[in-house]
N, C-alpha and C positions, 0 to 999 in steps of 0.2 A: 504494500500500500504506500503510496507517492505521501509526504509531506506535504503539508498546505500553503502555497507561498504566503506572504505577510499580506500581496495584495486582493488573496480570492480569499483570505481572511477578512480582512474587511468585507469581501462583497457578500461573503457569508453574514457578516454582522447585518448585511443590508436585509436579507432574509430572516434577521430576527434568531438566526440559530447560536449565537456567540455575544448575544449581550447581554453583559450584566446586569444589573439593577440599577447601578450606578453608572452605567456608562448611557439612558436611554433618558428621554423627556417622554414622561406619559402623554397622552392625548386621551380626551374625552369621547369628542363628535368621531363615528367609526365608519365606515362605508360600507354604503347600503344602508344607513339610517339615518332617522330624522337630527337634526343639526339644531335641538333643544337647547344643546351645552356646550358650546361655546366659551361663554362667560365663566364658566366650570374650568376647562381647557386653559385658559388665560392666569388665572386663578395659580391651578396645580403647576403649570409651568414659567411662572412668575413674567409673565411675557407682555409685551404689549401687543395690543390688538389694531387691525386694521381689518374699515371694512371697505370694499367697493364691489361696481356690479359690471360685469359683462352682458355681453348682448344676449338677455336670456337668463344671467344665474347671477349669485352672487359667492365672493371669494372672502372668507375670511383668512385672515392672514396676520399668523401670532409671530413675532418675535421674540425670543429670549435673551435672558439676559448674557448667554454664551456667544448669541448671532446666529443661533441656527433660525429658520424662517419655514414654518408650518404652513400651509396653504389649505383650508379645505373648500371645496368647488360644492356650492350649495344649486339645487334645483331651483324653478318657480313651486313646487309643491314639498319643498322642505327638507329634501333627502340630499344624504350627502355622498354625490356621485363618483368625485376623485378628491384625491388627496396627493401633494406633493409634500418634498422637501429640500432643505438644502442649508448645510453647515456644517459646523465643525464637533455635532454631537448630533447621535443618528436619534429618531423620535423613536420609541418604542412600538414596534410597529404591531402588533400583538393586541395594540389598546388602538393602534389609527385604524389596522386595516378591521378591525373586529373580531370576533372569534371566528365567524363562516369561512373568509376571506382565507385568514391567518392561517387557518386550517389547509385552506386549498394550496395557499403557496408551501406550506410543509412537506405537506404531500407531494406536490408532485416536484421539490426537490427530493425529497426520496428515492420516489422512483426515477428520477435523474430528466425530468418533463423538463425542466426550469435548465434555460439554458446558461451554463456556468462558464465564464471569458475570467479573462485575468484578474478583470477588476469590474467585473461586475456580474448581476443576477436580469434573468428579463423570462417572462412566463405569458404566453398570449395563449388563452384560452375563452372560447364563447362565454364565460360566467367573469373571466376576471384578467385585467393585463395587469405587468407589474415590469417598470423598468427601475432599475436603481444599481448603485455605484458609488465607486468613493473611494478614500483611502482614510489614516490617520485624519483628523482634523478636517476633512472636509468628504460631506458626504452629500449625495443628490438622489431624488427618485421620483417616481410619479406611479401609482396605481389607481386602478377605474375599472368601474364595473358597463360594459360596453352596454349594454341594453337600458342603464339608467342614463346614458349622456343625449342632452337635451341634442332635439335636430340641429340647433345651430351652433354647435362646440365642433372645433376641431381640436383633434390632436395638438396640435404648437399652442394653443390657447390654453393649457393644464399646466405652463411650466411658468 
């Protein structure tokens, strides 16, 4: 069995399978549900919040006090369809992507679905895509459940 280099270590972190407790920012609002919690979300992750709207949705977008910068991608009917990130500390994705999600992407790294690159993780499946990467200190990613994104969201509009 091969060593894990330093950098598909991190893309493993990005996958949620090698982070600590301490090394993650919870998140509240989870994908594929409703976007109640928010002001919870900002709260636990001592961040500032920003809101604005695209054509269609709206974005809330936490910043912490580390600099990493949460995004979640809210519907017109409340749900929260994607979720990004990007910084120097990965969000706990376990709590962003939900239990369903989190689940799927476990899985089908396991069974070796999720395609594994040097320095990153990416999973496209009918129920859920999941791009993400990174290294030490700086991490990025974007997962969405394709069947909830509004007709007028593109792909390059979720980063």
């Amino acid at each position: 069995m091969n060593r894990i280099p330093a950098a598909t270590a991190a893309a493993l972190a990005c996958a949620g399978l090698l982070c600590s407790p301490a090394a993650v920012i919870a998140a509240r609002a989870s994908l594929g549900e409703r976007a109640t919690s928010v002001a919870a979300d900002q709260l636990h992750m001592k961040g500032q919040i920003r809101h604005s709207a695209g054509a269609g949705y709206q974005v809330d977008e936490i910043t912490t006090p580390e600099g990493t910068v949460v995004k979640e991608f809210i519907s017109p009917a409340g749900i929260v369809f994607a979720v990004s990130w990007r910084g120097p500390v990965m969000p706990n994705l376990a709590q962003t992507l939900g239990s369903t999600y989190f689940a799927m992407l476990k899985s089908a790294e396991k069974h070796q679905q999720a395609g594994l690159g040097h320095d990153h993780v990416q999973l496209r499946t009918p129920q859920l895509v999941v791009h993400a990467g990174g290294h030490m200190r700086f991490f990025f990613g974007v997962a969405y459940v394709p069947s909830l994104l509004p007709p007028n969201v593109t792909i390059s509009d979720l980063h």
